[in-house]
C-alpha positions as CSV (number, residue, x, y, z in Angstrom):
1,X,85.2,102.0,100.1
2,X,85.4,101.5,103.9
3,X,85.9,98.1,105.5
4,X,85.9,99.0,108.9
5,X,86.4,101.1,111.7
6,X,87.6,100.6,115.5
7,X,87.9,102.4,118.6
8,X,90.5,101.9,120.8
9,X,90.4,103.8,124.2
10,X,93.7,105.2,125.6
11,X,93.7,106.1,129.0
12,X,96.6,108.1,131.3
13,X,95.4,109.1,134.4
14,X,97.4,112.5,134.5
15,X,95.5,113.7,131.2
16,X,92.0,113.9,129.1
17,X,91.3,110.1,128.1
18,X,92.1,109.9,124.6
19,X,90.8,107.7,122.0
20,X,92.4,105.8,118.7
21,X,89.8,106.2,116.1
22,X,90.5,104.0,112.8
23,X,89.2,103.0,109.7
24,X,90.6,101.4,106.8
25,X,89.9,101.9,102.6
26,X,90.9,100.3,99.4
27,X,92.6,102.3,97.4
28,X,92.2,101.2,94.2
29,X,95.0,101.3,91.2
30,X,93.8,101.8,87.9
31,X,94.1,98.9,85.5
32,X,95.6,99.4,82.0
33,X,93.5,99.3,79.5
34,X,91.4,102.1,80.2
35,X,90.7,105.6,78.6
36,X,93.7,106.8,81.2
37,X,96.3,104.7,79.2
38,X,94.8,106.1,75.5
39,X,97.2,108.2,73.7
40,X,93.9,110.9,73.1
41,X,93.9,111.4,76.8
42,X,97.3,112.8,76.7
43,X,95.9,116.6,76.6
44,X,93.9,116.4,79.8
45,X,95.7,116.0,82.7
46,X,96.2,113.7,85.6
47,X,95.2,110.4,84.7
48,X,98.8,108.4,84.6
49,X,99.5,110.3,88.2
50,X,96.2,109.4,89.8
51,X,97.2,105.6,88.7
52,X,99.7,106.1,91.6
53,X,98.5,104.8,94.9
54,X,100.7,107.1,96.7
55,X,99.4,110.1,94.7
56,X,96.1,108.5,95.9
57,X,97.5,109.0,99.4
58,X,98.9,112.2,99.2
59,X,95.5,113.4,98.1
60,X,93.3,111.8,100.8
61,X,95.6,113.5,103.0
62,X,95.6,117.4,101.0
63,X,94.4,119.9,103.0
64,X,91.9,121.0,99.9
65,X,90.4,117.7,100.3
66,X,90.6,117.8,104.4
67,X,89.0,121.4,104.2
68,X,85.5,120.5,101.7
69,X,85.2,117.6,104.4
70,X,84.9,120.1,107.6
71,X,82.6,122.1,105.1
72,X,80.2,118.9,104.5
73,X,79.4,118.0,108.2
74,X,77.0,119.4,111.0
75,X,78.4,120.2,114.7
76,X,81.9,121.6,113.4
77,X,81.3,124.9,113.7
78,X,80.4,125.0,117.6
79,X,81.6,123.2,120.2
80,X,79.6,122.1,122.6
81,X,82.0,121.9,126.8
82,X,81.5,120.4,130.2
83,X,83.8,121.6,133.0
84,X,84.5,119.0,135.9
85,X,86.5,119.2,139.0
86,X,89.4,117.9,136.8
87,X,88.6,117.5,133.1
88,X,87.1,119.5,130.3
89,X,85.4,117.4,127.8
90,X,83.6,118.6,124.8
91,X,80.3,116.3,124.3
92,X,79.8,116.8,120.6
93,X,76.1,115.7,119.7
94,X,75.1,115.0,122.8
95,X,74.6,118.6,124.2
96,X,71.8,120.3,125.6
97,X,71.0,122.6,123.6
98,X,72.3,124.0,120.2
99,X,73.3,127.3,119.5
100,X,71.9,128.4,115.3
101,X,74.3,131.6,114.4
102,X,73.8,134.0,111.9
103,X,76.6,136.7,112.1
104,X,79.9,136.2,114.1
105,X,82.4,139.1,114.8
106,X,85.8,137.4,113.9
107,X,87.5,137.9,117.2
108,X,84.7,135.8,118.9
109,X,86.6,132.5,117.4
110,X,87.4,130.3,120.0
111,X,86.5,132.4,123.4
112,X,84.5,130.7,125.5
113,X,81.2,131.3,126.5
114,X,79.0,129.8,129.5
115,X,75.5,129.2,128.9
116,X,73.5,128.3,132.6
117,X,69.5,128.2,133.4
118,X,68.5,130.8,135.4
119,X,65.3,129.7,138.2
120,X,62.8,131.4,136.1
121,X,64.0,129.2,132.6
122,X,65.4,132.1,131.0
123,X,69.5,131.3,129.5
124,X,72.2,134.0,131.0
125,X,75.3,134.1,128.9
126,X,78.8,135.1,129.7
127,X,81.7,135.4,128.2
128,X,84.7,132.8,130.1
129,X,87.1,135.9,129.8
130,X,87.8,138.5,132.4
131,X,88.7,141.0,129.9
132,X,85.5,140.8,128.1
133,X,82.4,142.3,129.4
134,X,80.0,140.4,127.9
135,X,76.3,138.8,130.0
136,X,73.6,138.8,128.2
137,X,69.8,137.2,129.1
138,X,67.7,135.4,126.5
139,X,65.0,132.6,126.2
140,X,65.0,129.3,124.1
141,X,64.0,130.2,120.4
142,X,64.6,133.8,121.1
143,X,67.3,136.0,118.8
144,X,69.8,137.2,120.6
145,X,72.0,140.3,119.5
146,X,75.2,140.8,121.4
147,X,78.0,142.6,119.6
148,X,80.1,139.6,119.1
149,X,77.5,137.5,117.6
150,X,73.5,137.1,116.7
151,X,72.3,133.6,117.1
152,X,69.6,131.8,118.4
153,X,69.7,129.2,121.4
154,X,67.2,126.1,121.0
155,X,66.6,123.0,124.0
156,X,67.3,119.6,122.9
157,X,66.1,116.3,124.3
158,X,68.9,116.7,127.1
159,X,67.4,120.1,128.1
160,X,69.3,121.4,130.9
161,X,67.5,122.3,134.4
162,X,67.7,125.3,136.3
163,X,71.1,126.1,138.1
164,X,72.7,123.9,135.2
165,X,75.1,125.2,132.8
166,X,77.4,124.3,129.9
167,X,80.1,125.6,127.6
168,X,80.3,126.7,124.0
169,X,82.4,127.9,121.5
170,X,82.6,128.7,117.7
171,X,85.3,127.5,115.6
172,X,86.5,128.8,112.3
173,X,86.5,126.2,109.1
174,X,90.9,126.8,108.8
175,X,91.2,126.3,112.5
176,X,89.2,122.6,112.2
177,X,91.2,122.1,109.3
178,X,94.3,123.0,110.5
179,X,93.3,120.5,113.4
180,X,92.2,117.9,112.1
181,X,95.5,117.7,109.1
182,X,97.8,117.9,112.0
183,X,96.0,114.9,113.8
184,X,95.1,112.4,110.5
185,X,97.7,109.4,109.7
186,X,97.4,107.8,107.0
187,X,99.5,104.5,106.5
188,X,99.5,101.1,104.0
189,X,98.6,98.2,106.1
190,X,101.5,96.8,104.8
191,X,104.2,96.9,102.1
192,X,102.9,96.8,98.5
193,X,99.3,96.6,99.7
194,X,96.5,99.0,98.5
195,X,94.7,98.8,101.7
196,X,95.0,102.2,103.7
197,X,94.7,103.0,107.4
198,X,93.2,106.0,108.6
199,X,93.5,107.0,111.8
200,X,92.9,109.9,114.2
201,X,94.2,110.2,118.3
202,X,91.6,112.6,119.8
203,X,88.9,113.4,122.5
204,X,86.0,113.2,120.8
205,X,85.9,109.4,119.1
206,X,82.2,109.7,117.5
207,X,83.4,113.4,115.7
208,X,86.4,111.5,115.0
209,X,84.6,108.3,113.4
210,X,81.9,111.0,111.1
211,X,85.3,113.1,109.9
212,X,86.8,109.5,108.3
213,X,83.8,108.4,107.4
214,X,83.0,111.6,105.3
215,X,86.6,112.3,104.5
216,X,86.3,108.6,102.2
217,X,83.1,109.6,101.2
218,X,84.4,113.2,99.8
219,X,87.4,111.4,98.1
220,X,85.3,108.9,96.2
221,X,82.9,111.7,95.0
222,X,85.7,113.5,93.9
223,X,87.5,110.8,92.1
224,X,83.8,110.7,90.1
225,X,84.1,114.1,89.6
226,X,87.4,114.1,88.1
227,X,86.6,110.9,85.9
228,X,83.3,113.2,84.6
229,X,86.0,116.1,83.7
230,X,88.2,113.8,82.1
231,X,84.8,112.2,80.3
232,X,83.6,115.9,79.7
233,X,87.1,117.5,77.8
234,X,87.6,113.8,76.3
235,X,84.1,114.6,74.4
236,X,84.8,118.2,73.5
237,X,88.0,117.4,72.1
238,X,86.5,114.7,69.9
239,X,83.8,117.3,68.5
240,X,86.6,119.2,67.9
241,X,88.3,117.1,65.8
242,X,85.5,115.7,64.1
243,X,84.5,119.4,63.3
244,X,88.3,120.1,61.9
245,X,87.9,116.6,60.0
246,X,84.4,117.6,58.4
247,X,85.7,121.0,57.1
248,X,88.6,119.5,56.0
249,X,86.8,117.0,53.9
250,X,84.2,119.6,52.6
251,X,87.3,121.7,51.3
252,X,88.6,118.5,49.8
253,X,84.9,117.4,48.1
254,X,85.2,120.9,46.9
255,X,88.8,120.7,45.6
256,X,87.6,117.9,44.0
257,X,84.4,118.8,42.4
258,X,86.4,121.9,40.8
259,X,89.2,119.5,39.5
């Protein structure tokens, strides 16, 4: 499970602030003893590898594993951008509003759009691009149809006022993915120990912290769900046999009823 986490903020005054999101996770061994070491367990697999607490790493770290976490939490699919004088920061949760999609062109990944509040409340949206003609009027709760996307945009407790305006932007699931295996270390605390560091450099500390947090949680559920397989075939295979062994001693009460 986790022990801990910790945020360490890293500042250069040229650049985006950037922070060191950590956590740290035992990564337990498997003891001898167990159905893993049992010479019936042969047939199914993984078990002696998955003993290996650097398989264990190399796992926590696979970009199947990296890819079903990006799929299990909320805000990764738009991103939510204030522009200063200087700096471009993307707030994460705490936007003003949140745009609900439900059909995205494929080459609307990752262009920019402005949201601002006109005088009369009503939402104008442009596209950040010169080469795409794209402004469009809606209300809060309204569906909106453009040809790049249909979506709907609701207020949230931070609701902007008129003449304000923020960013947004969808991502794909591969380009999170992509991002987020290129960014994740993963180190022992030491030699010989079973205690693993996790840790991500970014701009966005609390997305940061809920990706580690869920990518431990994903890699315990899945270790369950391999143990259940394992559990699963190790049953079949028994009511196999036991089936094989009961007609072979039916054929044998037989032999032996005719001799």
């Amino acid at each position: 499970g986790i022990i801990a986490f910790s945020l360490a903020y890293l500042k250069n005054r040229k650049v985006m602030e950037t922070y060191l999101t950590t956590g740290t996770m035992i990564i337990q061994e498997s003891s001898g003893g167990g159905y893993g070491n049992s010479a019936l367990m042969q047939g199914f697999g993984m078990e002696a590898g998955y003993r290996n607490v650097n398989n264990q790493l190399i796992i926590l770290g696979s970009y199947d594993l990296i890819s079903r976490t990006v799929d299990s939490l909320p805000f990764m699919d738009v991103e939510y951008i204030t522009r200063g004088r200087f700096k471009t920061r993307n707030i994460y949760r705490n936007t003003p509003l949140i745009v609900e999609y439900t059909r995205l062109d494929p080459m609307v990944y990752n262009q920019l759009f402005k949201c601002e509040v006109q005088q009369d409340g009503s939402l104008k949206i442009t596209a950040d691009n010169e080469n795409i003609k794209f402004s469009y009027i809606t209300h809060y709760g309204e569906a909106l149809h453009t040809p790049l996307f249909d979506a709907t945009i609701l207020p949230t407790d931070m609701m902007m006022r008129p003449g304000q305006h923020i960013y947004f932007r969808f991502r794909s699931q591969a380009s999170f993915t992509d991002e987020f295996s290129s960014r994740l270390q993963l180190n022992f605390i030491t030699d010989r120990s079973t205690i693993l560091g996790i840790q991500l450099v970014g701009e966005t500390p609390e997305r940061d912290r809920e990706f580690i947090d869920k990518l431990c949680d994903i890699y315990l559920l899945q270790n369950v769900e391999r143990k259940n397989m394992v559990a699963e075939k190790s049953i079949a295979f028994i009511n196999d046999q036991l089936e094989v062994l009961q007609h072979s001693l039916t054929r044998s009460e037989g032999a032996m009823t005719n001799f």
